[in-house]
DOTITI-205148 format. One record per residue (C-alpha): x, y, z. Coordinates in steps of 0.001 Angstrom, whole numbers, plus 500000, padded with zeros to 6 digits. Layout:
BEGIN
XYZ ...
This chain:
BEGIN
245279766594741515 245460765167745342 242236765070747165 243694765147750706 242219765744754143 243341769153755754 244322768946759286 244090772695761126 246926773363763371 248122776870765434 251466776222765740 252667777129762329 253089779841759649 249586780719757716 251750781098754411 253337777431754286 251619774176754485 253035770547755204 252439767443752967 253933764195752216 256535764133750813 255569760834748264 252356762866747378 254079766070746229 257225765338745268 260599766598746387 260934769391743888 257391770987744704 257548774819746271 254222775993745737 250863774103745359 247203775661744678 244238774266746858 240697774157745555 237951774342747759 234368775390748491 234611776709744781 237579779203745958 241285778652745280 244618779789747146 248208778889746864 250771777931749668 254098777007750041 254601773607750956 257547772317753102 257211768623752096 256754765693755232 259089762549755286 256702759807754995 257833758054758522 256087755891760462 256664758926763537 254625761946761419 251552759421760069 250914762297757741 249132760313755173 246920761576753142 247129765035754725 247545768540754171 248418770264757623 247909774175757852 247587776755759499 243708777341761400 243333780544759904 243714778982756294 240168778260756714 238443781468756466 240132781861752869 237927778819751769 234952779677753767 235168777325756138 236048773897755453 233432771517754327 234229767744754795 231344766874752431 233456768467749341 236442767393748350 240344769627749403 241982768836746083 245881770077745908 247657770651743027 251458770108743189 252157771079739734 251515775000740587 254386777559740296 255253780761741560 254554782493737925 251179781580738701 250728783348741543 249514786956740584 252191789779742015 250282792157744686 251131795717743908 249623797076747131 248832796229750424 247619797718753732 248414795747756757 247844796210759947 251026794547762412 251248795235766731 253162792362767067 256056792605764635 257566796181763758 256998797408760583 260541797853759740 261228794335760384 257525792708759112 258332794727755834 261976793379754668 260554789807755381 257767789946753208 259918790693749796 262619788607750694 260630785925750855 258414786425748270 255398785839750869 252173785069749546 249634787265751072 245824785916751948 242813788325752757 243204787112756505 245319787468759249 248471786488758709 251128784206761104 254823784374760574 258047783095762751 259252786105765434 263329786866764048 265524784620766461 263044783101767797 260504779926767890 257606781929768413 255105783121766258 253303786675765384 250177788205763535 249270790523761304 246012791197759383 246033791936755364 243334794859755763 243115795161751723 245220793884748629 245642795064744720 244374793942742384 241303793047744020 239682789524743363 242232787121744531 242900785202747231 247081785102746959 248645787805745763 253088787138746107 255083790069747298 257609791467745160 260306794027745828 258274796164743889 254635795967745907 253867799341747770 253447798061751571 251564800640753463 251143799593757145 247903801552758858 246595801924762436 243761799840764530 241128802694763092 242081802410759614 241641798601759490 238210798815761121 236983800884758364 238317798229755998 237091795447757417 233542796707757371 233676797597753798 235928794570752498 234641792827749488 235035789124750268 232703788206747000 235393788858744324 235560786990741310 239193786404739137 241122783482739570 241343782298742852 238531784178744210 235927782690746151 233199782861743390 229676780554744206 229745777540746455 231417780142749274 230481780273752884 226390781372752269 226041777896749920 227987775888752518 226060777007755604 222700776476753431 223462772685753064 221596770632755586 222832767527757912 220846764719756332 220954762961759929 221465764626763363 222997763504766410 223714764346769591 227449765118770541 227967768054772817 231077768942774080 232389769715777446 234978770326779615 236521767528781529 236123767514785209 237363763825785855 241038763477786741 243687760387787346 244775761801790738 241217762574792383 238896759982790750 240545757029789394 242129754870792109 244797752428791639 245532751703788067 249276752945787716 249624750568784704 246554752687782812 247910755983783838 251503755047782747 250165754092779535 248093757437778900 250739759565780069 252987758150777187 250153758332774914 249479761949775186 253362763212775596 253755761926771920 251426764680770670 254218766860772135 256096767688768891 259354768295771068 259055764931772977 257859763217769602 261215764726767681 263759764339770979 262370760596770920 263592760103767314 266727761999767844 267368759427770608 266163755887769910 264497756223766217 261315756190764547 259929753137765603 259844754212769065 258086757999768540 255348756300767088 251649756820768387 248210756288766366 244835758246767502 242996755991768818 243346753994772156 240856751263773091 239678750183776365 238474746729777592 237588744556780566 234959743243782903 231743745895783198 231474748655785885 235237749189786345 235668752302784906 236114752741781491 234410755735781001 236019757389784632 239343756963782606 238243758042779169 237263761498780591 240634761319783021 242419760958779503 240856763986778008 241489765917781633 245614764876781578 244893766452778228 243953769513778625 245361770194782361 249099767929782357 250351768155778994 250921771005776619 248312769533773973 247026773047774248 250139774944773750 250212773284770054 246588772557769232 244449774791771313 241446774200773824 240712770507774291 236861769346774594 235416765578775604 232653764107773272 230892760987774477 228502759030772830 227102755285773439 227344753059770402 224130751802771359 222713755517771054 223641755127767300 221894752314766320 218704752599764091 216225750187763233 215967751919759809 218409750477757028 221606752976756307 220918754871759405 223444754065761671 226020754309758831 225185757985758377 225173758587762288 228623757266762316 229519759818759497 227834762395760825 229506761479764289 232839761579763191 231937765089761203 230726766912763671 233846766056765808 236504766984763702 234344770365763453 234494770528766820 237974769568766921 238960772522764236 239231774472766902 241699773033769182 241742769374770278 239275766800770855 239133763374772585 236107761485771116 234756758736773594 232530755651772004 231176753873774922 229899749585773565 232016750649770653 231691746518769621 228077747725768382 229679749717765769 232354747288764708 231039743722764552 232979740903763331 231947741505759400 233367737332759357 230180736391762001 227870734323759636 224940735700761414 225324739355760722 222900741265758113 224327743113755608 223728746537757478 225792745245760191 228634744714757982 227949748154756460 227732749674759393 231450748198760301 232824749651756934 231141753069757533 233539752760760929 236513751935759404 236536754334756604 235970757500759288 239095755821761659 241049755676758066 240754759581758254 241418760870761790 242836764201761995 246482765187763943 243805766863766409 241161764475767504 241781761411769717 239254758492769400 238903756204772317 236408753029772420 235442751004775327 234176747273775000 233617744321777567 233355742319774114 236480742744772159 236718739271770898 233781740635768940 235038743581766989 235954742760763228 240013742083763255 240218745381760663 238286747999763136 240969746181766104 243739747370764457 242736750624764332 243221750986767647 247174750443767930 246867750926772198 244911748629773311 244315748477777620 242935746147779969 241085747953782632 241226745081785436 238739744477788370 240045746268791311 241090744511794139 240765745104797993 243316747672798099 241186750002795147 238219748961797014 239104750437799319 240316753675797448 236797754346795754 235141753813799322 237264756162800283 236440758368797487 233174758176798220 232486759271801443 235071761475801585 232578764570802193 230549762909804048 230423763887807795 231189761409810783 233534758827808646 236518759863810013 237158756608812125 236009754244809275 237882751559808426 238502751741804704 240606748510804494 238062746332806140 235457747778803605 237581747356800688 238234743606802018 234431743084802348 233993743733798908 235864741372797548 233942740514794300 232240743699793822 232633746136790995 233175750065791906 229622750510789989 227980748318791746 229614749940795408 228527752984793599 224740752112792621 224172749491794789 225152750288797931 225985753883797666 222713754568795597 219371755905795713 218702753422798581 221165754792800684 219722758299800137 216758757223801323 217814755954804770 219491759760805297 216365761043803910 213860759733806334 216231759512809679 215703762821809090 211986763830808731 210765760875810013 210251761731813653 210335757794814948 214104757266813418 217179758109815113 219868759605812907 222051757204811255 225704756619812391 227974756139809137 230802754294810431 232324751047809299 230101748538810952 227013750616809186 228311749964805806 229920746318806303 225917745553807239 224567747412803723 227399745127802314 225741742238803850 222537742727802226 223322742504798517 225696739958796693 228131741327793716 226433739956790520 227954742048787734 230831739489787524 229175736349787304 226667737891785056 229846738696782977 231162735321782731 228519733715782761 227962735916779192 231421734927777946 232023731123779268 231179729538775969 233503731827774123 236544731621775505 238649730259773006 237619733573771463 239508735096774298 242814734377772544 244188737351771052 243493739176775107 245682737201777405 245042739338779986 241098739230779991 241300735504779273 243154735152782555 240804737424784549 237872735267782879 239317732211783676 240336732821787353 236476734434787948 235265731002786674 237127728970789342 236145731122791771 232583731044791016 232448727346790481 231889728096786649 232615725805783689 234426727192780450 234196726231776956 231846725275773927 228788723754775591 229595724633778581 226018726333780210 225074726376783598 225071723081785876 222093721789787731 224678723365790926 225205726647789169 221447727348788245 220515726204791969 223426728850793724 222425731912790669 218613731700792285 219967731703795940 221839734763795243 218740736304793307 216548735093796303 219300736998798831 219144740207796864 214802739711796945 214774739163800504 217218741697801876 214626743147803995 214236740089806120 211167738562804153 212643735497803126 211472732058801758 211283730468804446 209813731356807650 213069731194809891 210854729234812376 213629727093812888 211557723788811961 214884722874809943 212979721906806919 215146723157804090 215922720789801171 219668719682800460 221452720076797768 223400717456796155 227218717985796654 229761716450794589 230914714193797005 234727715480796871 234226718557798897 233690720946796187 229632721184797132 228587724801797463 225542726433798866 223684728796800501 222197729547803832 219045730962804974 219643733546808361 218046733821811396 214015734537811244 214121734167807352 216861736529806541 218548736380803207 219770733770801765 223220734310800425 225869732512798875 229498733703799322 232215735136797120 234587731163797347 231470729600796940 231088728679800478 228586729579802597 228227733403803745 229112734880806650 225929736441806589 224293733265807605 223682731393811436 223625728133810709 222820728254814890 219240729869814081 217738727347812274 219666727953808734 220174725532806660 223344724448804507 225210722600801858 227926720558803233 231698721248802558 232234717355801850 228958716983799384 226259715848801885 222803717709802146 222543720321805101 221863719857808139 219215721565810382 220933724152812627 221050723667816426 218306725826817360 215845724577814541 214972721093816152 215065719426812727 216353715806811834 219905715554810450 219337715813806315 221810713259805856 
């Protein structure tokens, strides 16, 4: 007896089911599957084990399978039976049937030739000639009390109107005992049982697309495109007709990692929108739905917890997913999948990792599981190779910049004449969150707000000059807070060339150190609380007075022109310290600012300040 995982599909016939072919056998025509305390038997057109199908360990059938079971529980176990023959299957003697798709006089001949096995359900068979597919309902069966009855030449067919099979349905006994009838444990017991642990996972329709809301990124988009064609059974098989196995193959998971605030999640949902709107996952699986949860959402402080969220998770998706098709999105997906080899882990940590693993070990044909870390070089090695596609998503550079200012204010009134390319130059450094949050934020809102009740402000201009000044008054931090997270790890970085490169060229940029040991410099600490300071003292209220009395302390350079710094602006404006670790052009070193030297020597006062050279 198998205990396999059923996988619900719509674009096959209700009567025949697919398994592997190692777990059945080659000589297997008919197997019996136990369920929810009912039992039915199917014909079964055995699966060549190839790396292209990944059918595994399981059973794929038609959707409508389910309501001879009850539903399907995935708390109980599907067991198969390969050793079941047609003698076992009781002959039907009667049936009434109800057909508007199929003519009777063709429906009819089909049944006894091929000795179909009939379910209390409604039925889907292959259209003559054709690839399509057709219904028809079984409105009542004899003898009564089973769930299969086989067709014979000698069963009396009766085929009735839409009337007819309304009266049966309202009187149809679906309690019948005999073998293969549904007996206790059916639908009422199943629906009685309570989720031990409940979580949050609602679905919904994705509204996020590549074209609109992603910019730049062709390299991403290429690399979901391919992903999602492969669910395509006619691209999958016309890819193995053509080059061979090897190269149809595609797992169900995908994982995404990089730098923070660059868009992970934008693309997850863009994924699940190509989906559903550019690909005809629909056509074979039916209507697709996004989940998203955050991996830090199912954490618990209580012991076994989180192990039964992630089961409970993973359940209530594939339920969802029963239906149709389902991308499942696990935002800080590292929480969920530590390294079970990091000595410093508790033992519900590393249970929490197994709980993971065992749910990606049983991912349906119809649900698509995508995680996004900054921290991959801390998932356990086993949970990595779960996800076969792996992506960096990159820090965009001035030409995206400018694309998601662009994106922006693209409703907004008056921005015609802005210069997008200058803004997406000026933000050099920046993340699209923090353009987003930052900039583009609540702050922002404000300033419309109140130049519009507020009957001393004039209304505000949004042009390019507007927004290179709100650029001016904050400094991008989300970067050098990354690396400055990940410096001491980078050997870790290894097995990601890509992110170890981005890593290692933000470090030169920002003046950072790499390796073991290697935390911030006397330099480093000094330039982190001038930026910190700049962000405080946007508004103009800065440390010093701006009195230009040119009494700002130097800062030790290195003496071989590497010194960086920062300057203090005009009537104690914001000190700032800029992207190359130069000063900013924010600064006026004319108004009594003060600076680090290019060559390593202390600042010196600015012109207007009156102060003695700080040499």
């Amino acid at each position: 007896m198998l205990n396999l995982t059923p996988i619900l599909k719509r674009d096959q016939p209700t009567s025949r089911i697919k398994i592997g072919a190692k777990k059945v056998g080659p000589n297997t025509d008919i197997v019996e599957i136990r369920h929810n305390d009912r039992r039915a038997f199917f014909y079964v057109d055995p699966v060549d084990d190839s790396i292209v199908d990944g059918i595994g360990n399981k059973v794929r059938m038609h959707q409508n399978v389910k309501t001879v079971f009850g539903g399907i529980d995935r708390g109980k176990d599907f067991l198969v039976d390969p050793d079941a023959a047609k003698r076992d299957v009781v002959e039907c003697s009667a049936a009434k049937i109800h057909t508007s798709e199929v003519p009777p006089d063709e429906l009819e001949p089909f049944l006894r030739e091929n000795d179909y096995l009939l379910h209390p359900m409604e039925e889907v068979v292959p259209k003559a000639n054709s690839d399509e597919l057709a219904t028809f309902e079984v409105a009542a069966m004899e003898p009564t009390g089973y769930n299969t009855l086989r067709v014979t030449h000698n069963t009396d067919l009766e085929f009735i109107d839409a009337g007819e099979l309304r009266e049966l349905r309202a009187t149809r006994n679906a309690a019948s005992h005999g073998p293969g009838a549904p007996g206790p444990g059916g639908p009422e017991e199943a629906a009685g049982d309570e989720e031990e642990v409940q979580v949050s996972l609602e679905p919904k329709k994705p509204t996020v697309s590549f074209e609109e809301d992603v910019a730049g990124l062709p390299e991403v988009k290429r690399t979901a495109e391919n992903l999602l064609a492969l669910f395509d059974p006619d691209v999958r098989d016309e890819v193995v007709e053509r080059y061979g196995d090897e190269f149809a193959s595609r797992g169900n998971s995908m994982l995404l990692y990089g730098p923070p605030g660059c868009g992970k999640t934008l693309i997850s949902e863009a994924i699940a929108y190509e989906a559903k709107y550019n690909s005809n996952i629909e056509d074979s699986y039916g209507e697709v739905k996004f989940l998203e949860i955050k991996g830090s959402d199912v954490l618990s402080k209580y012991s076994g917890e989180s192990e039964k969220r992630v089961e409970a998770i993973f359940e209530k998706a594939h339920g969802i997913a029963q239906e149709g098709f389902a991308v499942l999105f696990f935002d800080e997906v590292d929480t969920l999948i530590p390294d079970r080899g990091d000595d410093s882990l508790q033992r519900h940590e590393r249970s929490l990792t197994n709980a993971f693993l065992q749910e990606m070990n049983e991912i349906e044909d119809n649900l698509l599981v995508i995680g996004a870390t900054n921290m991959p070089f801390t998932i356990d090695p086993a949970a990595t190779r779960r996800f076969p596609i792996q992506q960096f998503i990159p820090q965009p550079n001035e030409e995206v910049m400018a694309e998601v200012w662009r994106k922006h204010l693209s409703e907004m009134s008056g921005t015609e004449g802005i210069d997008y390319d200058r803004l997406g130059e000026a933000s050099k450094g920046y993340t699209p969150a923090e353009i987003a949050d930052r900039v583009l934020g609540s702050e922002l809102q404000r300033e419309f707000v109140e130049s519009v009740y507020q009957p001393d402000r004039e209304p505000i201009e949004p042009n390019t000059d507007y927004f290179l000044e709100r650029l001016e008054g904050t400094d991008p931090k989300t970067i050098r807070q990354y690396v400055a997270s990940v410096r001491t790890q980078i050997d870790d970085l290894e097995g990601y060339p890509e992110l170890r490169r981005y890593v290692e060229e933000q470090a030169e940029r920002l003046g950072m150190r790499l390796g073991p040991g290697s935390g911030p410099s006397s330099l480093e600490t000094l330039l982190e609380a001038g930026a910190n300071a700049s962000e405080s003292n946007a508004d103009g209220g800065g440390a010093n007075d701006g009195d230009g009395d040119g009494d700002g302390d130097g800062g030790d350079g290195d003496g071989d022109g590497d010194g960086d710094g920062g300057e203090s602006g005009a009537g104690g404006s914001s000190s700032a310290v800029g992207a190359d670790g130069g000063t900013d052009e924010s600064g006026t070193a004319d108004d009594g600012a003060f600076e680090f030297g290019a060559d390593g020597d202390t600042g010196d006062t600015g012109d207007d300040g009156g102060g003695s050279d700080g040499r």
